[in-house]
C-alpha positions in Angstrom: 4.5 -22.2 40.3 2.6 -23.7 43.0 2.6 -27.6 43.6 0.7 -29.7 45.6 1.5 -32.3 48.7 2.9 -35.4 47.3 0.3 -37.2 49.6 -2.6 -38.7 47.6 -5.2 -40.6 49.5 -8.3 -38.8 51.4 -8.6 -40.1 55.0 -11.0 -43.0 53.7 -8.2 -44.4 51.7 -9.3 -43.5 48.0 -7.0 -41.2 45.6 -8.9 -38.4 43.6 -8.7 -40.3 40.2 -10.8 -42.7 42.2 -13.2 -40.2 43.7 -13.4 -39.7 39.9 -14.0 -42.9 38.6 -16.6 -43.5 40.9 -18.4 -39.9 40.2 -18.2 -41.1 36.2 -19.5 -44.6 36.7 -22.4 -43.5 39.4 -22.4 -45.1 43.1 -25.5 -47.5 41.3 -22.3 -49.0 39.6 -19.3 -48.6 41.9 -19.0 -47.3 45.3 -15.3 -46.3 47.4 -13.9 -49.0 49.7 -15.7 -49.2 52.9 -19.1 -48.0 51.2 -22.2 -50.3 51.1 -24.0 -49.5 48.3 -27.6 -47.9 48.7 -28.5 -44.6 49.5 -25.9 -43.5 51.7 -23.4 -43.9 48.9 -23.9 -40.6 46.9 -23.3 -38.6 50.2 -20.1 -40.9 51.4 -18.8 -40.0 47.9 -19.5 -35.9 48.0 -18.1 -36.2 51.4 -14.9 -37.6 50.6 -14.4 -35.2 47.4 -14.7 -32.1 49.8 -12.3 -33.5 52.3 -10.0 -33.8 49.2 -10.6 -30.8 47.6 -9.9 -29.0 51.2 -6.7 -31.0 51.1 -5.6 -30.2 47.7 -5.8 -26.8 48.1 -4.4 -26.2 51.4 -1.3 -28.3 51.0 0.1 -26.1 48.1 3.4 -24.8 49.0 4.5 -21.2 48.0 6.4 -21.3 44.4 9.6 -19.1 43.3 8.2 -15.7 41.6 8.5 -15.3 38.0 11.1 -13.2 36.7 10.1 -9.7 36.0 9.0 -9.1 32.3 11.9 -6.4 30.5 9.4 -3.1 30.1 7.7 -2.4 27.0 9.6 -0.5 24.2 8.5 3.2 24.1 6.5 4.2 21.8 7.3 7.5 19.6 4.4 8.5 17.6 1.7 11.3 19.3 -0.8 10.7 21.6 -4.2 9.8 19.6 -6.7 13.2 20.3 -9.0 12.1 23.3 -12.3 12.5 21.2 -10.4 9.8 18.6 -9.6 7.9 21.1 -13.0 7.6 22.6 -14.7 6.6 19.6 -11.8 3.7 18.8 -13.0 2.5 22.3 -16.0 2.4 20.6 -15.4 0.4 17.4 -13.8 -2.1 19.6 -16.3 -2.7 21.9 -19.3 -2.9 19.4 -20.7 -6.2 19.1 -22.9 -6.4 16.1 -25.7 -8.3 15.7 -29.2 -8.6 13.9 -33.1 -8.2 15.1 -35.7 -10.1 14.1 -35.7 -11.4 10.6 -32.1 -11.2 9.8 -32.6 -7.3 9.8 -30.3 -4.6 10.9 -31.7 -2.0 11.8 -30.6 1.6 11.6 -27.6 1.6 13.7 -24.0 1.7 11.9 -22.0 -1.1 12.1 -18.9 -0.1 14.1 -16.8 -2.9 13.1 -17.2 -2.5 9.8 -15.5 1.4 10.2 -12.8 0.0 12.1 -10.2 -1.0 9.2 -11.2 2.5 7.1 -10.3 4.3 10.9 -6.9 2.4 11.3 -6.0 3.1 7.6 -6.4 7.0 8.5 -5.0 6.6 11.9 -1.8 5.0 10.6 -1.7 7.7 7.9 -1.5 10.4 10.8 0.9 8.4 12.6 -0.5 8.2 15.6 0.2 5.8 18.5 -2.8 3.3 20.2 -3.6 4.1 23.7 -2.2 1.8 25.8 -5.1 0.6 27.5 -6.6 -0.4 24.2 -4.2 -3.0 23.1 -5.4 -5.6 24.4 -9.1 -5.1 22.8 -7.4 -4.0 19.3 -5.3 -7.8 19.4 -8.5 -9.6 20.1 -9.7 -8.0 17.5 -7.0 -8.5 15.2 -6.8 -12.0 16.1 -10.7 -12.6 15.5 -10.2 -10.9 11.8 -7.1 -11.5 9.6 -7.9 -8.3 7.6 -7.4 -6.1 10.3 -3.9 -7.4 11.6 -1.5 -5.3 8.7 -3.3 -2.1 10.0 -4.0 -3.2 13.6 0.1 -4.4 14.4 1.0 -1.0 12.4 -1.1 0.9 14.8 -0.5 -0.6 18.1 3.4 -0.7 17.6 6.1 -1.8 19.6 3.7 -2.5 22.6 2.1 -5.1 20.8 4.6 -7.3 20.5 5.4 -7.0 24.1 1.7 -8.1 25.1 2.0 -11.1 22.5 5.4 -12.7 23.8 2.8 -13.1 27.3 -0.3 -14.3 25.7 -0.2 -17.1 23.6 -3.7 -15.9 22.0 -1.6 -13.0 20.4 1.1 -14.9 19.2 -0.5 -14.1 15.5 1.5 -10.5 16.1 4.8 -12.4 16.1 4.5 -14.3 13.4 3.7 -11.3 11.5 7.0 -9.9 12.0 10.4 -10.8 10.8 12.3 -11.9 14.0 9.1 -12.2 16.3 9.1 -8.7 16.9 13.1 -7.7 16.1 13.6 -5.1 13.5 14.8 -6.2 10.3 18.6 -5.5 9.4 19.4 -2.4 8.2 21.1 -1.6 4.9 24.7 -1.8 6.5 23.9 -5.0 8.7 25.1 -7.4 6.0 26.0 -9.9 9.0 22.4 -9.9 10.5 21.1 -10.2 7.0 23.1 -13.2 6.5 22.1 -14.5 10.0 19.1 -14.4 9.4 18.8 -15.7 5.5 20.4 -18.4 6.5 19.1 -19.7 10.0 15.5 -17.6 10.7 12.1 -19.1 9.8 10.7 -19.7 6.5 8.2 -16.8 7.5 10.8 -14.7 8.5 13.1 -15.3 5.0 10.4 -14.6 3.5 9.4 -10.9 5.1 13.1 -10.2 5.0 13.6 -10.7 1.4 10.6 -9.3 0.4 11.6 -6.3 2.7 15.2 -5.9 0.6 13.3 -6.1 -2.7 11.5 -3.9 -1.8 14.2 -1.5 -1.1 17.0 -3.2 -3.2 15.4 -5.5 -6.0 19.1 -6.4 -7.1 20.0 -7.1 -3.5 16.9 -9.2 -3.3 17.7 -11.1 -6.3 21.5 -11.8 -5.0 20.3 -13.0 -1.9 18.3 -15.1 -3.5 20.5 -17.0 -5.7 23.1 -17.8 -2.5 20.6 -20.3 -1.4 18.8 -21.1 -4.0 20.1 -24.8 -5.1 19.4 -25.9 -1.7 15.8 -24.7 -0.7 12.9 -26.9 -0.9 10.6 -26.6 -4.0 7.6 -25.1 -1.9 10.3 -22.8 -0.7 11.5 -21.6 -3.7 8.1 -21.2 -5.1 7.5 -18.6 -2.4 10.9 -16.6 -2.8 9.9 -16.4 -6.5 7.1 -14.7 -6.0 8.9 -12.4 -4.7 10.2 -11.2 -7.7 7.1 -10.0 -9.0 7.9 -6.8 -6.7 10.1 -4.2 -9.0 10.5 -7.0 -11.5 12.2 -5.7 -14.4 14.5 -7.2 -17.3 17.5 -7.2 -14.5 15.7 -10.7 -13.3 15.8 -12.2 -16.7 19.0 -14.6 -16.9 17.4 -15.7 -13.0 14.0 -16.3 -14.3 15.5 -18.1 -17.5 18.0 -20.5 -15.1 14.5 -21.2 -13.0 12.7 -22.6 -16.2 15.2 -25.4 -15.9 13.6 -25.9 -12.4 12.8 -29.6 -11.3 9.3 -28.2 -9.9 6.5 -27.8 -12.5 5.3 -25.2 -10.6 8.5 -23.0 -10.2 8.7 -23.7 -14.0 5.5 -22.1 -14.2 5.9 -19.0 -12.2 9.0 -18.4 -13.8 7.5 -18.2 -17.5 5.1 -16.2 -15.8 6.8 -13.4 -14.5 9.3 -13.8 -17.7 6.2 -13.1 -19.8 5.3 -10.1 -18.0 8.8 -8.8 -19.5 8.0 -7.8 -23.4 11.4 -7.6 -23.8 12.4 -11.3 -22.9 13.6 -13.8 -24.7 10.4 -16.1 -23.4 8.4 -13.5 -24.7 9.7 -13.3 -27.9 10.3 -17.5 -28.2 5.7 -17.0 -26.9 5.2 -14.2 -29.8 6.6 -16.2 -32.7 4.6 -19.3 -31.7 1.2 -17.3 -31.3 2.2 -15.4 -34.1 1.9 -18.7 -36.1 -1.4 -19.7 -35.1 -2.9 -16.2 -35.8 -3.6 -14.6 -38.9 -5.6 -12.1 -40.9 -8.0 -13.4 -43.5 -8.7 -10.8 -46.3 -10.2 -13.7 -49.1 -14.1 -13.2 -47.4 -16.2 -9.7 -47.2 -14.1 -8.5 -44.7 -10.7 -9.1 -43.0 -11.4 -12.2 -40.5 -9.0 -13.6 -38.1 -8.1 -16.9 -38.5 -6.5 -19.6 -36.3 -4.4 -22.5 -36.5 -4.6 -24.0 -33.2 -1.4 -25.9 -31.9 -1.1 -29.8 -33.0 1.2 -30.7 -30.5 3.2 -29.3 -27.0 6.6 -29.7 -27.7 9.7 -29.5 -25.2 10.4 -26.3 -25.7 7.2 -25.2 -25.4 6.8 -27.3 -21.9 10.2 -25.6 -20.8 8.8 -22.2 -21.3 5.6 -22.8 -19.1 3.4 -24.4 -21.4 1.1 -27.2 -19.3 1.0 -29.9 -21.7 -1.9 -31.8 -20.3 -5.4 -30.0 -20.6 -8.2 -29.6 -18.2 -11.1 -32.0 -18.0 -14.0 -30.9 -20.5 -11.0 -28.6 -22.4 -9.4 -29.9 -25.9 -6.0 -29.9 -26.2 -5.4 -27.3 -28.7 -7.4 -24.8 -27.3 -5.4 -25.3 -24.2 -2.5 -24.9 -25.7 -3.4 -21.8 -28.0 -4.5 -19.7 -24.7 -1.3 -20.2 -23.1 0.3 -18.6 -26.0 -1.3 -16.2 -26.6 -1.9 -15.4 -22.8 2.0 -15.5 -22.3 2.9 -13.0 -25.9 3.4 -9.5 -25.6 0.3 -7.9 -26.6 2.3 -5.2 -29.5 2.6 -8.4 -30.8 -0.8 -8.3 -32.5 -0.5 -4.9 -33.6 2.5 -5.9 -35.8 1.0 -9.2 -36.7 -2.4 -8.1 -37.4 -2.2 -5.2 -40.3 -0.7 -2.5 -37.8 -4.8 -2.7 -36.0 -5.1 -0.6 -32.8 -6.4 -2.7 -29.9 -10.5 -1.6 -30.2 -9.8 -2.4 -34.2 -8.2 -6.3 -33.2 -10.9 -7.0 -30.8 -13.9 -5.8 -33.2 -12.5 -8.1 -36.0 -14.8 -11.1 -36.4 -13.2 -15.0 -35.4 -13.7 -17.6 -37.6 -14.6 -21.0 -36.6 -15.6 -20.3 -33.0 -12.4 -19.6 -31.9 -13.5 -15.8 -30.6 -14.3 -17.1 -27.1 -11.1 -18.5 -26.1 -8.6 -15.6 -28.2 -10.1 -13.3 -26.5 -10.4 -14.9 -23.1 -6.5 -15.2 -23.3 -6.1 -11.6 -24.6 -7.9 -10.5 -20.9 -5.4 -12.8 -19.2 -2.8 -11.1 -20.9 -4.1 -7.9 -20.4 -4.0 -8.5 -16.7 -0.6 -10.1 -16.2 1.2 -7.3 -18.3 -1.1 -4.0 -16.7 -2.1 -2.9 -20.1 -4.9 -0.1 -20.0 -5.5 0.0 -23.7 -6.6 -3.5 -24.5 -7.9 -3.5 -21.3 -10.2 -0.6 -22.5 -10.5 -2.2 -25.8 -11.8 -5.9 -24.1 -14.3 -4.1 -21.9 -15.7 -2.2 -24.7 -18.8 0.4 -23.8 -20.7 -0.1 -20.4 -23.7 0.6 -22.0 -23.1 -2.4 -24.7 -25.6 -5.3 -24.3 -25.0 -7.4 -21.3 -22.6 -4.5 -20.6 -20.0 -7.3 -21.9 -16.9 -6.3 -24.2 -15.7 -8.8 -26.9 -13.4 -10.0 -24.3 -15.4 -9.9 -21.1 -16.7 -13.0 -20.5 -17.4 -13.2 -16.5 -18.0 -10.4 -14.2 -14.8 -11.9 -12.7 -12.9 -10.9 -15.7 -14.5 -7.3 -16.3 -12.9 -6.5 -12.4 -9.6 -7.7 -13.0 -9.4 -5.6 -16.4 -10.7 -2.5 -14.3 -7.6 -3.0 -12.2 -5.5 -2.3 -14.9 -7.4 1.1 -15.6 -6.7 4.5 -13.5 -9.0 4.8 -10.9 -11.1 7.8 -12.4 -11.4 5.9 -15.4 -12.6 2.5 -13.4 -14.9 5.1 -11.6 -16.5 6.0 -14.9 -16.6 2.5 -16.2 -18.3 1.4 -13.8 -21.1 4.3 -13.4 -22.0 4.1 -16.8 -22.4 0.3 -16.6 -24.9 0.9 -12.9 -26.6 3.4 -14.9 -27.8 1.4 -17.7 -27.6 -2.0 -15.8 -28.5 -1.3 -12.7 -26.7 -2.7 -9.5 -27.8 -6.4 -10.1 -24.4 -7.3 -11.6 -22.7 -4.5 -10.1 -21.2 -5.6 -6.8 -18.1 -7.4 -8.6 -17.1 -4.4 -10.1 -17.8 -2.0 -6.9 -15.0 -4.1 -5.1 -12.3 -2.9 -7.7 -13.1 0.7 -7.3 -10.9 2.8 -4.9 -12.2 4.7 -1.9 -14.3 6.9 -1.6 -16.2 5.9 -4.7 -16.0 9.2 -7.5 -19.0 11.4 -7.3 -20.1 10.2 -10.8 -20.0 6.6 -9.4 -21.4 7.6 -5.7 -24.0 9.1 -7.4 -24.9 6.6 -9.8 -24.9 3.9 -6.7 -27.5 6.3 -5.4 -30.0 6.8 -8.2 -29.8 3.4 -8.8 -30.4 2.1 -5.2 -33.5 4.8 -5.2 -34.7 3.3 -8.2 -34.6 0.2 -7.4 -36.7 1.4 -3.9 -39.2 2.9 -5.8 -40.1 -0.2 -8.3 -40.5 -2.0 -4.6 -37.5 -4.5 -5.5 -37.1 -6.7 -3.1 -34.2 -5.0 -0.6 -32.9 -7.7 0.8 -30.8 -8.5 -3.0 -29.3 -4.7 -2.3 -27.9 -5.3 0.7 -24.4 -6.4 -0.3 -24.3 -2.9 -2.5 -25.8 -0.9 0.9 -22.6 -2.4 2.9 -20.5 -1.1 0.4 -21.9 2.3 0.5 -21.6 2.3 4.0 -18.0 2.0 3.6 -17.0 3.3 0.3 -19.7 6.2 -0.2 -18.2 9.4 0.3 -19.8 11.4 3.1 -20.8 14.4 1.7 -23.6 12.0 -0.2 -25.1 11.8 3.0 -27.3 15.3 2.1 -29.0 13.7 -0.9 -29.6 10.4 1.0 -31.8 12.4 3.5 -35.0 12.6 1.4 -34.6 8.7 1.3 -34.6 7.8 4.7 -38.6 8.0 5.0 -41.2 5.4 4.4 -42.1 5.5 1.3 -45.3 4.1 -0.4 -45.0 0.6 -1.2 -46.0 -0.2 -5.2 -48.8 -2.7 -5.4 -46.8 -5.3 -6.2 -43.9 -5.1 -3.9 -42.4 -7.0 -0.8 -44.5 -6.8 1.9 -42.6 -4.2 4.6 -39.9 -3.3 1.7 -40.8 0.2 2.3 -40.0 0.2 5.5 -36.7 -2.1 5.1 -35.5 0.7 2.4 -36.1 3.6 4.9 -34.0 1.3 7.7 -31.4 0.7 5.3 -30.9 4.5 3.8 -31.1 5.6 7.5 -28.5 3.7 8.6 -26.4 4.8 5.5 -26.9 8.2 6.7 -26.4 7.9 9.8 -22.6 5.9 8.8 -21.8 8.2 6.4 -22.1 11.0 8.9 -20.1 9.1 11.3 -17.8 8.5 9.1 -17.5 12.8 8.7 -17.1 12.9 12.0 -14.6 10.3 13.0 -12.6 12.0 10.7 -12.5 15.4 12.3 -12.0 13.5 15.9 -9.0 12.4 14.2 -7.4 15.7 13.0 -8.3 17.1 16.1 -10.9 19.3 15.3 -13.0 21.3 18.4 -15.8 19.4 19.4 -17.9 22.4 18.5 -17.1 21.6 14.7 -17.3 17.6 15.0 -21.5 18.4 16.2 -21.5 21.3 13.5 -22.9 18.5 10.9 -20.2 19.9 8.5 -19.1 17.1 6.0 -15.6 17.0 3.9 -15.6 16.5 0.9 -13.2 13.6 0.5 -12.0 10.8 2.3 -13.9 8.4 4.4 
């Protein structure tokens, strides 16, 4: 590295921190030594700073040259096809912005593609262009939900590029080692190594990478260590469990509910909860068990509950938070973390042998409905169960499109994760097509990609309907982002009759007509681009990429 001349003072005797004292202060102030002040002052001072500068820069003497950088690893995978790799020089250059008005105009929004055209490109297995890693890290490092695909795609190279650029230093991090491959199944030496004296961030991708190849591995890993880690640490090599978890990790989980951290406690009884077959579970299905109960004295069977009167140790042990919420009784708190945490054949037993639609339709006495059932979703959740699921959501087409369970949009979407995606598909059409897409965006974001055709087309309909009543468009365009990315292409044909201006209803927004046609357009013309990306990347002749030819699946 170059250094300057150990000589400091300019020929009038002043150092260049005081050349820029004096600039800060003003010559009206301060003036150098030997300087009247007055008018000459400012030109003295300027004249003095360029003999200095001159002299700073030509006393530098050469420095030794920098060790060579090692080369870059190669890089296996094929070549991406030119036209693919064209258009990715495209997505990372685009530099999206709005007109006038906030408004977007018809243009697609590269940088919204880009993640859906990594996801395929990874899927091909193809390698980045070399030239185009450094745009595809700066893009990376600008969005956290592109780096998984992003480091996947640009490979070994990357990692090369972020050991010399500290602005890419993100790509390290991400990988167990900073950039080293993770031990191999017979490297039990390396995997010690590196349990026992990498970063927390790399413990934690290594053990998550063994569990996810060896869960018991994992496991025994696990418990070498595990009296000594920090309680933030072992909270996050818990979680790791929750990959393959089965009732192999029982007697682990059970030792971690003796855990001096609430919060390990807590995770513990969680994942032990999500085990039917535990002991927790069973100790969680007696005590809910307790508190609920079929009333047949009245009309018609009822349930009935008997709330908790107090949290006992063992209850506390088992993951039971003793102290309730502001604005939340105790009891109630107390009741929904039973039931939450009980295996959900529990109620078929308990309550008369009752399928899941046949529990849920059963009235509640005393107000209790609202929070039984809110803790039946959670449990739904945490234990992936599709039928109560099913049975909390109850009928899309219900009032408020809201099942006896379903008390947020929040928790409609997490129970549509527990469903298959054509089912979630038709859940969710049926509720746009009597609801309309007002309430709808929650539940788009559950929904894999590309959207179903019953659900694609019931986005559609209800996007044209809501142009013709001359809604105002500006409250759609969450749901037209979505389209633009989840739609799938070959819905591009019946979008066409929607891209004109249509006639604007005399009570609507003024220029919604217009905004509608803009916004159809550019859903086109991105699902179209979409189509064509898509050939580019299997390497179809350009002659069929301009043919206008869509597929019938994928993005």
């Amino acid at each position: 590295m170059n250094s300057p001349l150990t000589a400091t003072d300019t020929p009038s005797g002043s150092s260049w921190e005081e050349l820029v004292t004096v600039a800060l202060l003003g010559t009206e102030r301060r003036t150098l030594p030997g300087t009247a002040p007055g008018r000459e002052a400012p030109g003295a001072l300027l004249d003095a700073a360029a003999v200095q500068t001159v002299r700073r820069r030509a006393g530098l003497r050469p420095g030794r040259a920098a060790a060579r950088p090692e080369r870059a690893a190669e890089d296996p995978r094929p070549a991406l096809p030119r036209p693919a790799a064209r258009r990715l020089a495209m997505l990372l250059t685009d530099r999206p912005g709005t007109g006038s008005g906030g408004r977007r105009g018809t243009a697609p929004d590269l940088m919204e593609l880009l993640p859906q055209w990594l996801a395929l490109a990874n899927e091909r297995g193809f390698a980045a262009p070399p030239e185009l890693l450094p745009s595809l890290l700066d893009a990376a490092r600008g969005r956290t939900d592109l780096r998984p695909a992003a480091l996947t795609f640009a490979g070994p190279r990357a990692l090369w590029l972020a050991r010399l650029n500290p602005d890419w230093r993100f790509a390290l991090r991400a990988t167990p080692g900073g950039g080293a491959a993770l031990p191999g199944i017979g490297e039990p030496e390396r995997t010690r190594q590196l349990w026992q004296e990498g970063l927390f961030a790399e413990r934690v991708a290594l053990l998550a990478a063994i569990r996810a190849r060896d869960a018991a591995a994992a496991r025994e890993l696990l418990a070498t260590t595990w009296a000594t880690e920090r309680a933030e640490d072992r909270l996050m090599f818990l979680d790791s469990l929750r990959t393959g978890l089965s009732a192999a990790d029982e007697p682990f989980l059970e030792q971690a509910l003796a855990d001096r951290s609430r919060n390990v406690r807590a995770t513990a009884a969680e994942l032990l909860s999500a085990l039917p077959s535990s002991a927790l579970a069973g100790r969680m299905a007696d005590r809910a068990g307790s508190c609920v109960a079929v009333d047949h004295t009245g009309r018609g069977p009822t349930i009935v509950v008997e709330a908790p009167h107090a949290c006992d140790a063992g209850m506390e042990r088992d993951g039971v938070v003793a102290k309730a919420p502001g604005g939340r009784g105790e009891r109630s708190w107390w009741l929904g973390q039973l039931v939450e945490a009980a295996p959900l054949a529990t109620w078929s037993r308990r309550l008369g042998r009752r399928t899941p639609e046949e529990i849920v339709a059963l009235p509640v006495a005393d107000d209790w409905q609202g929070e039984l059932h809110a803790a039946w979703c959670r449990a739904a959740v945490r234990q992936r169960d599709p039928s109560w699921s099913k049975a909390l959501l109850g009928s899309p087409s219900a009032p408020e499109a809201g099942g006896p369970g379903a008390v947020s949009l929040a928790e409609r979407a997490k129970l549509l994760g527990t469903l298959g995606s054509a089912e979630r598909a038709e859940w969710v059409a049926g509720f746009i097509a009597v609801h309309g897409l007002s309430e709808a965006f929650q539940l788009l974001g559950v929904c894999g990609v590309p959207w179903a055709g019953p659900l694609g087309r019931a986005v559609v309909d209800a996007l044209n309907i809501a142009r013709d009543a001359g809604s105002y468009p500006w409250s759609f365009s969450g749901v037209m982002g979505l389209a633009e990315r989840c739609l799938d292409p070959s819905e591009a044909v019946r979008l066409d009759a929607l891209t004109a201006v249509p006639d604007e209803p005399e009570n609507a927004s003024p220029g919604a007509g217009e905004y509608w046609a803009e916004s159809f357009q550019r859903l086109v013309g991105t699902l179209r681009l979409r189509a064509t990306m898509r050939l580019e990347l299997d390497g179809a002749p350009m002659g069929v990429v301009g043919s206008g030819s869509q597929p019938s699946a994928g993005w």
